[in-house]
N, C-alpha and C positions, 0 to 999 in steps of 0.2 A: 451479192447478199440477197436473200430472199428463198423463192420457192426451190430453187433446184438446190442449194446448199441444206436447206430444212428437209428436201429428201433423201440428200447423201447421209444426211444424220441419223433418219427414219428407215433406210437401208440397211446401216450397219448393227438396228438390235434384230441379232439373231437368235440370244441365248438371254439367258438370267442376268449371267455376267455382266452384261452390254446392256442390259434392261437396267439392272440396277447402278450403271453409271451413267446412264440416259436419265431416269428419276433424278438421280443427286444434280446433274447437272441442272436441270429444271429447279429444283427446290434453292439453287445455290445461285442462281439467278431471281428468283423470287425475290430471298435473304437480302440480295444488292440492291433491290429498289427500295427495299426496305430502310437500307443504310446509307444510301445515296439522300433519298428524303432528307433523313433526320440531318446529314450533314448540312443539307443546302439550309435546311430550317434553322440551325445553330449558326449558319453564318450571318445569315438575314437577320436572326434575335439580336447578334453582338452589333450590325449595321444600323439594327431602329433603336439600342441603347445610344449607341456612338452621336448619331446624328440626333438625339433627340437631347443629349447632353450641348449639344452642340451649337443647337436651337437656345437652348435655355442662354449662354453663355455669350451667344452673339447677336442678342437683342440690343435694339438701338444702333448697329454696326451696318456698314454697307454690306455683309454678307448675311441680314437676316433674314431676305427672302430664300436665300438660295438652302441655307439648312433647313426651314421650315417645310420647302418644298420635298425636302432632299427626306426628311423625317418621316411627312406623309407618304413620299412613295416607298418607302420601306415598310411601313406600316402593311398600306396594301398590299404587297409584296410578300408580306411574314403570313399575313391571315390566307391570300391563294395557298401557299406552300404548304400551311397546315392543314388548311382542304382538303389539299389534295393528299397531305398524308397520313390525315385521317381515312381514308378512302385504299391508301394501298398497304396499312397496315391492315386494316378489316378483309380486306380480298385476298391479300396475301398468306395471309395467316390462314384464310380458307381453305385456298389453291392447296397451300400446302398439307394440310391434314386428310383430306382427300387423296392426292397421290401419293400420301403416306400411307395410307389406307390399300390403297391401292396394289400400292407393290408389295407389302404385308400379304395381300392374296393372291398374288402371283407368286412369294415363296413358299407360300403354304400349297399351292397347288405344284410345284415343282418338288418341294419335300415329298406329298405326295405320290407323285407320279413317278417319280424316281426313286424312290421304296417297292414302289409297285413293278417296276418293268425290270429291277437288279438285287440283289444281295437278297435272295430268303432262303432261307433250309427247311424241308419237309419232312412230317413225319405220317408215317400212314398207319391206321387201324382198322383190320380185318373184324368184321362181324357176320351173325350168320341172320338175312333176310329171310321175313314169312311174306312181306309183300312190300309191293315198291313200283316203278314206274315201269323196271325191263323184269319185272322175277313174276313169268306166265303162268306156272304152276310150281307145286311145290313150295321149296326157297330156294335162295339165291345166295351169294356172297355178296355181304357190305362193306365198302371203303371209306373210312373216313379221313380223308386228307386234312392236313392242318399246316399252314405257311406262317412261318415267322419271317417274319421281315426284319430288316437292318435297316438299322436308325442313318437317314441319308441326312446329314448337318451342315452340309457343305456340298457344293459342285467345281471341279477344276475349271478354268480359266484360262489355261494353254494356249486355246485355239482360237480363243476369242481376243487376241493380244493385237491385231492386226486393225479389227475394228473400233477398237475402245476412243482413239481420238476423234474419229468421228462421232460416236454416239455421245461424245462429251460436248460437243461444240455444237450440242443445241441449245446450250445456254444462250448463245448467242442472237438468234434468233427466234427467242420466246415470245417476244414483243409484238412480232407479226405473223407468229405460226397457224397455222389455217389447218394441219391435219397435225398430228402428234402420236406416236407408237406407243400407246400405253397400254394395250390391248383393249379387249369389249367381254363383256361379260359373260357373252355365251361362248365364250372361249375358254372358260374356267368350269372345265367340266370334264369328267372322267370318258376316255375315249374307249375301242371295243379293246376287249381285252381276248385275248387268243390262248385257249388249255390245250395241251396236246396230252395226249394218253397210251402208254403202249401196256399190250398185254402180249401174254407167247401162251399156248397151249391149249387144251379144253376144261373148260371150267363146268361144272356140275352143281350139285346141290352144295349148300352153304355147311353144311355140320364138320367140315373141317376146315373150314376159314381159319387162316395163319395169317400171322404178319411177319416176312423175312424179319431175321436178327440184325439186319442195317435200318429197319425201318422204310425202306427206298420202296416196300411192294406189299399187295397185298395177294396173298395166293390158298390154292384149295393144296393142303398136302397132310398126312399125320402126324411129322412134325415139320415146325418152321426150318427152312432153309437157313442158310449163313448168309445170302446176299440177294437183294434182288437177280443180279444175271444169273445166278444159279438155280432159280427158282422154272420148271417146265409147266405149271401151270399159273399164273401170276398178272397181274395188270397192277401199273401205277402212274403215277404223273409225269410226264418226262420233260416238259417244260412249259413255262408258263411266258406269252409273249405280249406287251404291250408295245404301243408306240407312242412315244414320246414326242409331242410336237411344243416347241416354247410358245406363248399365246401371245402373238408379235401383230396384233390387229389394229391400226391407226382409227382416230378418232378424230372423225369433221368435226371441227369445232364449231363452225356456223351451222352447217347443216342442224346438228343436235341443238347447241343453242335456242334454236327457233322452229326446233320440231313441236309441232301440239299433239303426241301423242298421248293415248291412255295412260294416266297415273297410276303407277301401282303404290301400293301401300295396304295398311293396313284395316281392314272391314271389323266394324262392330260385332258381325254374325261370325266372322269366320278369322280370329285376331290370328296375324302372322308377323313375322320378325325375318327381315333381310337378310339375307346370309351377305349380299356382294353387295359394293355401292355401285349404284346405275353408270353408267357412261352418260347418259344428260347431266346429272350433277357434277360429274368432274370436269366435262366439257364448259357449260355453266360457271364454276369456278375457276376455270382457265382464264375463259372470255371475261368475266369481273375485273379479273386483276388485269389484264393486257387494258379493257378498260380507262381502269384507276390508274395506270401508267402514263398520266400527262406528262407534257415539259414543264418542269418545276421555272418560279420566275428566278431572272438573274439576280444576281446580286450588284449593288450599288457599284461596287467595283471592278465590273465587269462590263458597267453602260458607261455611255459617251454624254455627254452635256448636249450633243445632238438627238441622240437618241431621246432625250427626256422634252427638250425644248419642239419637239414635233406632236406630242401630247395633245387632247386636249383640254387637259387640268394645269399644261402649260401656256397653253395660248390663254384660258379664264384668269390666269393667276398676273399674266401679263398686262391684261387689261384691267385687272380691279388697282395694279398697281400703279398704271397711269391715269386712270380717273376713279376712284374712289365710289365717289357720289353717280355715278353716269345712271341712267335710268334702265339705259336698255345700252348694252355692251355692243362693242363692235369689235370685231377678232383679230386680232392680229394674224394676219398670215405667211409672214416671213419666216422663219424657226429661227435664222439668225439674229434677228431682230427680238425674237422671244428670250432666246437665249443670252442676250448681251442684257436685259432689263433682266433677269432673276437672277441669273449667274455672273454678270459683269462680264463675261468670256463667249463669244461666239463658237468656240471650238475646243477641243480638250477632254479630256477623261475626266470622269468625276474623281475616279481614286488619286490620280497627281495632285490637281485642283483643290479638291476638299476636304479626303477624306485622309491621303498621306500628313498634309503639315497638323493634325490632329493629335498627331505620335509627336510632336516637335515641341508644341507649345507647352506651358506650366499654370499651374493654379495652385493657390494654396486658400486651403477653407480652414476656419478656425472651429475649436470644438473643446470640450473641459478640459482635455488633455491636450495632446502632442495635437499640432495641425494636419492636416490631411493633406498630400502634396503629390502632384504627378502631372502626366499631360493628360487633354482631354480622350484620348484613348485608352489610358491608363488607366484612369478614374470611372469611364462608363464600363468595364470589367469589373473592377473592387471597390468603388463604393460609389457605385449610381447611383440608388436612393439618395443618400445622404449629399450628395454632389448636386442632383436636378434641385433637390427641397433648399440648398442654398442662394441659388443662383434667380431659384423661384422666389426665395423670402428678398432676395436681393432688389427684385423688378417691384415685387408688394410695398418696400421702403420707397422705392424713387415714384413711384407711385401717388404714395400716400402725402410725399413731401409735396410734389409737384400740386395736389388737390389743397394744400393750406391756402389759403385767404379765400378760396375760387368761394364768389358766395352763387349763393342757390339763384334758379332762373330765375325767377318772380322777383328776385331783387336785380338782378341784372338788368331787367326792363324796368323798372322805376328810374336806377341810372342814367339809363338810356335815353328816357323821357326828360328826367329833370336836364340833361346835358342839352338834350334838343331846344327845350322851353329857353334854358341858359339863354343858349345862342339867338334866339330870337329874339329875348329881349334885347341884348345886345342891339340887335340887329333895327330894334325899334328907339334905340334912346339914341345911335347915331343916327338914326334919320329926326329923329327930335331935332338934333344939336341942329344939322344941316338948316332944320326950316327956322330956328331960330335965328340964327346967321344971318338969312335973308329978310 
C-alpha cells in the first residue's frame, strides 16, 4: 500500500472513460469518511446516554465510580468525534465540489475536442473577390467554407475496460496520496489544428466563381459542375485534422499546497471571470480533507479496563478516591492497582464488564399512566430524559431526607461547647467529691 499502488492507479487514466471512474472513485471515498464519522459519532452518542443513565441509577452502589468514569470518557470521546466531524464534513463537501468541477471541464473539453477532430459535413460557397490576402490584381475566386459538426454526447469505453479496476482503486489510497491524475489547467486548451486543401486546375479571375452541385468545391466554370472530382478547375477542403490528446496531468498535492505563487483573480481596473478552477485549489482541497481525516476515538466497547485505568484522569480519579481531603495528591502508578479501585476489576473489557449486563437488568419508573419499564439500555434509547430526571429527583429525595434534623454550623458549635463545658464540670464536681472524702 502506498506510492507504487497510487501510481499503478494514476497509470491507468488514459482516457475520459478511466478519468471519470478515477473522479468517482475519489468522490466515493470522500462520501465514506463522511459516513464512517457520522457512524462512530451515533455510537459514542448511544454510549454517553447509556453510561450516563447508568451513572444516575448506580449511585450509592459499589459501581459508582466506575460509570461516572465510564460517562466522562465517553463524553470526551463524543465531543473529539464531532471535531473531527465537523472538520471532514466541511473539507469534504469542498474536496468534492471542486473535482466535481473539475471533471465537468474535462467533459466539456473532450465533447469539444471530439466534435472538432470527427463527425462534421461541409459546405462550400464560391464568390467573386476584388481584393484579399492572394487576389494581386484584378479578382479572385472566394470560398467560403462552413463545417457543421456532430453533437459528440458520449465516448466508447471498449478499450479502456482493461484499465478501469485500477483507476477505481484509488479510492483506496486517497488518505495518503501525494500526486493524483486530475489533470492541470493548462491542459484544457485547444491543440493545433491541421486544414488540408486540394484544388486541380488553373484558376483565373473570380466572375465565374461556381460552387459544384455536391457542395464539396469551389470552382471557376460557366456552369457549376455536378461534383467536386468532376470539377477541372476547383479547390476545397479535403480534410480537417486534429489531435486528440485526454488531459491526464498529475497534481503534487504538497508541492501546490504550499506553492506562494502569484494570485490570480480578479482586478478592480480590468474585472475578469475564471473560466477553469486552478489546480492550487483543488490540490488545497484534497490536502484539507486527507487532513481532517483523523482516527475517530474508540468506542467504550471496543476499550479494555486497562486501556482506561493507564489514563491520567484514571490515575486523579484514583486518588481523589482514596484520600478525598489530601492537599496535594500522590499518583497512583500501578494501572492495576488503578484499575481494581474504580472498576473493582484489574482486567477485562468494559463491554463484558459494564456495558453488556445494562441489556439485562430492569427498572420501572412511574408516571400518570402506564409505568415506563425496560433495561438500562433500553431505556437510555427511548426514554432517557424521562429515565435520568427520575433517578436524579430520586438522589434530590434521599438527599433531602438525609439533611432533616442536620442543624446549621453555628449551632453545631454551641453543642459542641456546651458538651465540652458538660464534661468539665463533670469532671470538676468529681474531683469536688474526692477532696471531700478526705
Amino acid at each position: 500500500m502506498g506510492e507504487e499502488d497510487e501510481a499503478a492507479a494514476n497509470k491507468a487514466v488514459k482516457s475520459f472513460c478511466t478519468a471519470q471512474l478515477y473522479f468517482r472513485a475519489i468522490s466515493t471515498e470522500l462520501q465514506r469518511w463522511r459516513q464512517q464519522t457520522q457512524l462512530q459519532t451515533e455510537k459514542l452518542q448511544q454510549e454517553l446516554q447509556l453510561t450516563e443513565l447508568a451513572k444516575a441509577t448506580k449511585k450509592g452502589t459499589p459501581y459508582a465510580a466506575a460509570y461516572a468514569f465510564l460517562s466522562t470518557t465517553a463524553a470526551h470521546r463524543l465531543n473529539d468525534a464531532l471535531r473531527i466531524g465537523e472538520q471532514i464534513a466541511k473539507t469534504t463537501a469542498t474536496a468534492e465540489a471542486l473535482l466535481a468541477r473539475r471533471l465537468g471541464e474535462i467533459s466539456a473539453f473532450t465533447k469539444t475536442t471530439t466534435e472538432l477532430a470527427t463527425g462534421y459535413t461541409t459546405a462550400h460557397s464560391a464568390n467573386q473577390l476584388t481584393g484579399g490576402a492572394i487576389v494581386n490584381s484584378g479578382n479572385g475566386i472566394g470560398c467560403t467554407i462552413t463545417l457543421t459538426h456532430k453533437a459528440a454526447n458520449s465516448v466508447a469505453c471498449k478499450d479502456s475496460s482493461g484499465d478501469r479496476p485500477a483507476a477505481q482503486s484509488i479510492g483506496k489510497y486517497l488518505a495518503t496520496a501525494t500526486k493524483l491524475k486530475l489533470a492541470t489547467a493548462d491542459q484544457l486548451k485547444l491543440k493545433t489544428t491541421t486544414i488540408s486543401v486540394h484544388g486541380a486546375g488553373a484558376l483565373g479571375t473570380g466572375n465565374q466563381a461556381k460552387t459544384t452541385s455536391d457542395g464539396k468545391a469551389c470552382e471557376q466554370n460557366a456552369v457549376a459542375t455536378a461534383t467536386a472530382a468532376d470539377a477541372t478547375a476547383a479547390f476545397g477542403l479535403s480534410k480537417l485534422s486534429y489531435t486528440v490528446e485526454h488531459p491526464s496531468g498529475e497534481l503534487n498535492i504538497d508541492e501546490l499546497t504550499h506553492a506562494n505563487g502569484v494570485t490570480q483573480g480578479n482586478s478592480n481596473t480590468d474585472p475578469q471571470a475564471e473560466l477553469l478552477t486552478k489546480d492550487k485549489d483543488v490540490a488545497k482541497a484534497i490536502k484539507a480533507a486527507q487532513t481532517a481525516n483523523k482516527q475517530l476515538p474508540k468506542t467504550l466497547s471496543d476499550t479494555t479496563i486497562a486501556d482506561l485505568a493507564s489514563t491520567k484522569e484514571a490515575q486523579l480519579l484514583a486518588a481523589w478516591l482514596k484520600d478525598p481531603k489530601a492537599a496535594k495528591l500522590k499518583l497512583e502508578t500501578s494501572s492495576e492497582k488503578v484499575a481494581q479501585a474504580i472498576f473493582g476489576h484489574k482486567d477485562g473489557s468494559i463491554k463484558e464488564r459494564f456495558l453488556d449486563p445494562l441489556a439485562k437488568d430492569s427498572h420501572t419508573i412511574p408516571t400518570d399512566g402506564e409505568p415506563i419499564t425496560g433495561s438500562t439500555e433500553q431505556l437510555s434509547k427511548t426514554n432517557f430524559s424521562k429515565a435520568v430526571a427520575y433517578y436524579t429527583a430520586q438522589e434530590l429525595k434521599k438527599a433531602a431526607e438525609a439533611s432533616v434534623g442536620a442543624k446549621p454550623e453555628g449551632e453545631k458549635k454551641s453543642d459542641a461547647e456546651d458538651k465540652a463545658k458538660e464534661e468539665k464540670d463533670g469532671d470538676s464536681k468529681a474531683t469536688t467529691t474526692e477532696l471531700y472524702r478526705h
